[in-house]
C-alpha positions, 0 to 999 in steps of 0.5 A: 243869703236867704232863699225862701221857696215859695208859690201860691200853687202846689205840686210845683216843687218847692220842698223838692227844691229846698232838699236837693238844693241844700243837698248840693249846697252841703256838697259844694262844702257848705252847711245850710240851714233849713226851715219848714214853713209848712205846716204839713211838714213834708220837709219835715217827714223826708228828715224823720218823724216830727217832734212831737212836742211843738215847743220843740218845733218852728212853733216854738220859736213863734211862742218865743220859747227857743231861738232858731239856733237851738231849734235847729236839729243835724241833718246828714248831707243836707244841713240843718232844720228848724222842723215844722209842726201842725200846731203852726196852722194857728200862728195867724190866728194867735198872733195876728198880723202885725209888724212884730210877727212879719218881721219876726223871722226876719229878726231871729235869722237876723240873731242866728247870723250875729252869733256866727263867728266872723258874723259871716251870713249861712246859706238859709233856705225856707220851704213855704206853705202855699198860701199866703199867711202870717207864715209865708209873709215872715219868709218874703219879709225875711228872704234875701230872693225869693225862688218861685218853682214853677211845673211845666203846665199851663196853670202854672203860668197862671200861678206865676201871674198871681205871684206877681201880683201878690209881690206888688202889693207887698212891695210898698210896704217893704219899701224894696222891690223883692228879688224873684227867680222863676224856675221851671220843674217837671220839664219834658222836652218830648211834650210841645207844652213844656217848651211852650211853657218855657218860652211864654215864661221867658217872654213874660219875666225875662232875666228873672227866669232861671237859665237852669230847668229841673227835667221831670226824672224818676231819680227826683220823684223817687229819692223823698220816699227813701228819706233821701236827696236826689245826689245820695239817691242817684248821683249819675241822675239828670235830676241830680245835674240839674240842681248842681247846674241851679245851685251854680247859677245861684251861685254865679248870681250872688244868691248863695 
Protein backbone atom coordinates (compact mmCIF):
# COMPACT_ATOMS: atom_id res chain seq x y z
CA UNK A 1 0.00 0.00 0.00
CA UNK A 2 1.07 3.57 -0.66
CA UNK A 3 0.61 6.44 1.67
CA UNK A 4 1.72 9.64 1.02
CA UNK A 5 2.18 12.37 3.73
CA UNK A 6 0.84 15.62 2.71
CA UNK A 7 -0.97 19.03 3.61
CA UNK A 8 -0.52 22.51 1.91
CA UNK A 9 0.55 23.92 5.75
CA UNK A 10 3.91 23.40 7.23
CA UNK A 11 4.98 22.63 10.54
CA UNK A 12 2.00 19.90 11.10
CA UNK A 13 4.33 16.68 10.92
CA UNK A 14 4.05 15.11 7.89
CA UNK A 15 8.30 14.06 7.90
CA UNK A 16 7.70 13.43 11.64
CA UNK A 17 4.93 11.17 10.74
CA UNK A 18 6.57 9.24 7.57
CA UNK A 19 9.83 8.53 9.94
CA UNK A 20 8.04 6.83 13.12
CA UNK A 21 5.31 5.37 11.18
CA UNK A 22 7.76 3.37 8.85
CA UNK A 23 9.68 3.29 12.23
CA UNK A 24 6.75 1.15 13.64
CA UNK A 25 6.16 -0.50 10.32
CA UNK A 26 9.68 -2.04 10.45
CA UNK A 27 8.91 -2.88 14.16
CA UNK A 28 5.67 -4.78 13.31
CA UNK A 29 8.49 -6.88 10.70
CA UNK A 30 7.77 -4.95 7.86
CA UNK A 31 10.30 -3.27 5.45
CA UNK A 32 9.06 -0.19 3.84
CA UNK A 33 10.16 1.88 1.56
CA UNK A 34 10.42 5.89 1.86
CA UNK A 35 10.69 8.65 -0.52
CA UNK A 36 11.48 12.26 0.32
CA UNK A 37 9.34 14.42 -1.95
CA UNK A 38 10.69 17.63 -0.40
CA UNK A 39 13.13 19.20 -1.90
CA UNK A 40 14.19 20.62 1.52
CA UNK A 41 15.24 17.18 2.51
CA UNK A 42 14.42 17.22 6.05
CA UNK A 43 13.74 13.19 5.90
CA UNK A 44 16.65 13.21 4.15
CA UNK A 45 18.84 15.08 6.65
CA UNK A 46 17.15 12.90 9.90
CA UNK A 47 19.01 9.78 7.51
CA UNK A 48 22.24 11.49 6.84
CA UNK A 49 23.79 14.12 4.67
CA UNK A 50 22.39 14.26 1.08
CA UNK A 51 23.81 12.82 -1.96
CA UNK A 52 25.77 15.11 -3.45
CA UNK A 53 25.32 14.10 -6.82
CA UNK A 54 21.52 14.59 -7.72
CA UNK A 55 21.69 11.54 -10.13
CA UNK A 56 21.97 9.61 -7.54
CA UNK A 57 18.67 11.10 -5.80
CA UNK A 58 14.79 11.09 -6.33
CA UNK A 59 15.97 13.73 -9.17
CA UNK A 60 17.70 10.93 -10.79
CA UNK A 61 14.64 9.00 -11.35
CA UNK A 62 12.69 12.24 -12.78
CA UNK A 63 15.98 12.27 -15.45
CA UNK A 64 14.83 8.79 -15.96
CA UNK A 65 18.62 7.87 -15.04
CA UNK A 66 17.76 5.28 -12.24
CA UNK A 67 14.59 3.18 -11.31
CA UNK A 68 13.44 3.77 -7.92
CA UNK A 69 14.91 0.42 -6.71
CA UNK A 70 18.39 1.10 -7.34
CA UNK A 71 17.82 4.63 -5.92
CA UNK A 72 16.59 3.27 -2.83
CA UNK A 73 19.47 3.40 -0.11
CA UNK A 74 19.42 0.97 3.93
CA UNK A 75 18.02 2.85 6.46
CA UNK A 76 18.51 0.82 10.12
CA UNK A 77 15.08 0.52 11.85
CA UNK A 78 13.26 2.46 9.62
CA UNK A 79 13.33 0.78 5.79
CA UNK A 80 14.49 2.13 2.71
CA UNK A 81 14.89 5.70 1.11
CA UNK A 82 14.95 7.23 -2.40
CA UNK A 83 16.53 10.55 -0.97
CA UNK A 84 15.54 14.15 -1.92
CA UNK A 85 17.57 16.72 -3.38
CA UNK A 86 17.48 20.36 -4.17
CA UNK A 87 17.72 19.92 -7.60
CA UNK A 88 14.29 18.69 -7.44
CA UNK A 89 12.64 22.48 -7.07
CA UNK A 90 13.30 22.52 -10.99
CA UNK A 91 11.32 19.19 -11.78
CA UNK A 92 8.09 21.65 -12.86
CA UNK A 93 9.82 23.93 -14.54
CA UNK A 94 12.08 21.19 -16.90
CA UNK A 95 9.15 18.59 -17.42
CA UNK A 96 5.93 20.41 -17.26
CA UNK A 97 2.94 19.39 -16.36
CA UNK A 98 1.66 16.66 -18.41
CA UNK A 99 0.40 13.17 -18.04
CA UNK A 100 3.57 11.44 -18.64
CA UNK A 101 5.31 13.40 -15.35
CA UNK A 102 2.03 13.11 -12.93
CA UNK A 103 1.74 9.83 -13.64
CA UNK A 104 5.25 9.32 -13.38
CA UNK A 105 5.77 7.98 -9.83
CA UNK A 106 2.92 6.12 -10.27
CA UNK A 107 4.54 4.03 -12.75
CA UNK A 108 7.95 3.55 -11.34
CA UNK A 109 6.20 2.37 -7.63
CA UNK A 110 4.26 0.38 -10.24
CA UNK A 111 7.84 -1.52 -11.44
CA UNK A 112 9.11 -1.63 -7.92
CA UNK A 113 6.21 -3.56 -7.02
CA UNK A 114 6.17 -5.97 -10.30
CA UNK A 115 9.80 -7.09 -9.34
CA UNK A 116 9.11 -8.29 -6.04
CA UNK A 117 8.50 -11.81 -5.73
CA UNK A 118 5.29 -13.05 -5.53
CA UNK A 119 4.29 -9.50 -6.85
CA UNK A 120 3.24 -8.83 -3.06
CA UNK A 121 2.80 -4.75 -2.87
CA UNK A 122 5.56 -3.08 0.02
CA UNK A 123 4.46 -0.62 2.47
CA UNK A 124 5.43 2.72 0.71
CA UNK A 125 5.43 6.06 2.37
CA UNK A 126 6.00 9.54 0.67
CA UNK A 127 6.83 12.66 2.65
CA UNK A 128 5.41 15.73 0.37
CA UNK A 129 6.59 19.03 0.25
CA UNK A 130 3.71 21.59 0.82
CA UNK A 131 2.55 22.94 -1.89
CA UNK A 132 0.88 21.70 -4.50
CA UNK A 133 3.34 20.99 -7.63
CA UNK A 134 4.51 18.51 -10.05
CA UNK A 135 5.91 16.63 -7.34
CA UNK A 136 3.07 16.56 -4.71
CA UNK A 137 0.69 16.02 -7.61
CA UNK A 138 2.86 12.68 -8.63
CA UNK A 139 2.38 11.31 -4.65
CA UNK A 140 -1.82 12.01 -5.08
CA UNK A 141 -1.72 10.46 -8.29
CA UNK A 142 0.29 7.52 -7.10
CA UNK A 143 -0.84 7.29 -3.18
CA UNK A 144 -3.09 4.54 -2.30
CA UNK A 145 -4.48 7.08 1.06
CA UNK A 146 -3.50 10.19 1.44
CA UNK A 147 -2.69 10.72 5.43
CA UNK A 148 -3.23 14.67 6.13
CA UNK A 149 -1.40 15.76 9.40
CA UNK A 150 -3.23 17.96 10.97
CA UNK A 151 -1.53 20.29 14.39
CA UNK A 152 -3.91 21.45 17.07
CA UNK A 153 -4.58 24.96 16.02
CA UNK A 154 -7.07 26.79 14.42
CA UNK A 155 -5.21 27.55 10.94
CA UNK A 156 -4.95 24.13 10.52
CA UNK A 157 -8.54 23.78 10.56
CA UNK A 158 -8.27 26.31 7.55
CA UNK A 159 -5.63 24.26 5.89
CA UNK A 160 -7.81 20.93 6.25
CA UNK A 161 -10.51 23.15 3.96
CA UNK A 162 -8.14 23.89 1.28
CA UNK A 163 -7.14 20.45 1.41
CA UNK A 164 -10.51 19.69 0.49
CA UNK A 165 -10.85 21.86 -1.98
CA UNK A 166 -7.47 20.98 -3.73
CA UNK A 167 -8.86 17.26 -3.55
CA UNK A 168 -12.05 18.02 -5.40
CA UNK A 169 -10.44 19.66 -8.16
CA UNK A 170 -8.20 16.63 -8.60
CA UNK A 171 -10.63 14.11 -8.53
CA UNK A 172 -12.37 14.53 -11.76
CA UNK A 173 -9.23 13.94 -13.50
CA UNK A 174 -8.55 10.98 -11.54
CA UNK A 175 -11.75 9.83 -12.16
CA UNK A 176 -11.74 7.88 -8.37
CA UNK A 177 -12.32 9.88 -5.35
CA UNK A 178 -9.17 10.14 -3.25
CA UNK A 179 -9.08 8.23 0.04
CA UNK A 180 -7.81 10.73 2.96
CA UNK A 181 -7.23 10.43 6.46
CA UNK A 182 -6.78 13.37 8.94
CA UNK A 183 -4.80 12.92 11.82
CA UNK A 184 -4.64 15.18 14.57
CA UNK A 185 -0.34 16.37 16.06
CA UNK A 186 0.72 18.15 18.46
CA UNK A 187 -2.38 17.67 20.75
CA UNK A 188 -2.37 18.91 24.36
CA UNK A 189 -5.43 17.99 26.52
CA UNK A 190 -4.50 20.56 29.02
CA UNK A 191 -4.98 23.38 26.24
CA UNK A 192 -9.34 24.00 25.57
CA UNK A 193 -8.07 24.60 21.60
CA UNK A 194 -6.96 21.19 21.30
CA UNK A 195 -10.08 19.77 22.19
CA UNK A 196 -11.96 22.25 20.24
CA UNK A 197 -9.81 21.62 17.43
CA UNK A 198 -10.71 17.90 17.64
CA UNK A 199 -14.18 18.24 17.93
CA UNK A 200 -14.68 20.64 14.92
CA UNK A 201 -12.34 18.16 12.86
CA UNK A 202 -14.57 15.30 13.53
CA UNK A 203 -17.78 17.19 13.14
CA UNK A 204 -16.48 18.48 9.60
CA UNK A 205 -14.84 15.13 8.01
CA UNK A 206 -16.37 12.25 10.44
CA UNK A 207 -14.83 8.58 9.68
CA UNK A 208 -12.44 10.38 7.65
CA UNK A 209 -10.65 11.46 11.23
CA UNK A 210 -8.18 9.09 12.53
CA UNK A 211 -9.40 7.75 15.88
CA UNK A 212 -5.64 7.56 16.87
CA UNK A 213 -4.04 11.72 17.94
CA UNK A 214 -0.16 12.18 18.05
CA UNK A 215 0.13 14.11 21.89
CA UNK A 216 2.68 16.88 21.62
CA UNK A 217 5.87 14.92 23.58
CA UNK A 218 9.24 15.99 24.17
CA UNK A 219 10.30 12.22 22.88
CA UNK A 220 8.93 13.24 19.08
CA UNK A 221 10.45 16.82 19.07
CA UNK A 222 13.67 15.67 20.11
CA UNK A 223 14.40 12.01 18.53
CA UNK A 224 15.12 13.87 14.55
CA UNK A 225 17.84 15.80 16.07
CA UNK A 226 19.67 12.83 17.35
CA UNK A 227 18.92 11.02 13.61
CA UNK A 228 16.51 8.84 15.44
CA UNK A 229 13.05 7.68 15.34
CA UNK A 230 10.66 8.21 18.42
CA UNK A 231 10.77 3.89 19.28
CA UNK A 232 14.77 4.09 19.11
CA UNK A 233 14.86 7.37 21.12
CA UNK A 234 12.32 6.67 23.83
CA UNK A 235 10.32 3.67 23.63
CA UNK A 236 8.44 3.95 26.87
CA UNK A 237 7.37 7.78 25.24
CA UNK A 238 3.57 8.80 24.85
CA UNK A 239 4.96 9.65 21.66
CA UNK A 240 6.24 6.17 20.50
CA UNK A 241 2.46 4.57 21.64
CA UNK A 242 0.97 6.97 19.65
CA UNK A 243 2.33 5.92 16.20
CA UNK A 244 2.22 2.29 17.28
CA UNK A 245 -1.69 2.92 18.16
CA UNK A 246 -1.92 5.09 14.31
CA UNK A 247 0.20 2.23 12.70
CA UNK A 248 -2.84 -0.27 14.06
CA UNK A 249 -5.54 1.80 12.98
CA UNK A 250 -3.83 1.88 9.68
CA UNK A 251 -3.45 -1.47 9.72
CA UNK A 252 -7.05 -2.47 11.01
CA UNK A 253 -8.41 -0.12 8.07
CA UNK A 254 -6.51 -2.01 5.35
CA UNK A 255 -4.00 0.90 4.40
CA UNK A 256 -0.87 -0.87 5.43
Amino acid sequence: MRIAVFNQKGGVGKTTTTLNLAAAIVRAGGQPLLLDLDPQGHLTGIHGPAPQESSRSLFGFYQDLRGLDELAIPWKDIGRLVPSHQQLLKVDSIFGKGPAILNKLRNGLDAVDAAIPGNAAQNTLIDCCPYVGVLALNAIFACDVLLIPISTDYLSLQAAEHMTRTLAILEPVLKRRIERRYLLTRFDRRRKMSEDVQNRLRARYAEEVCKTVISENVAIAESPSQNRDVFSHNAASAGARDYAALYQELKQQGFL
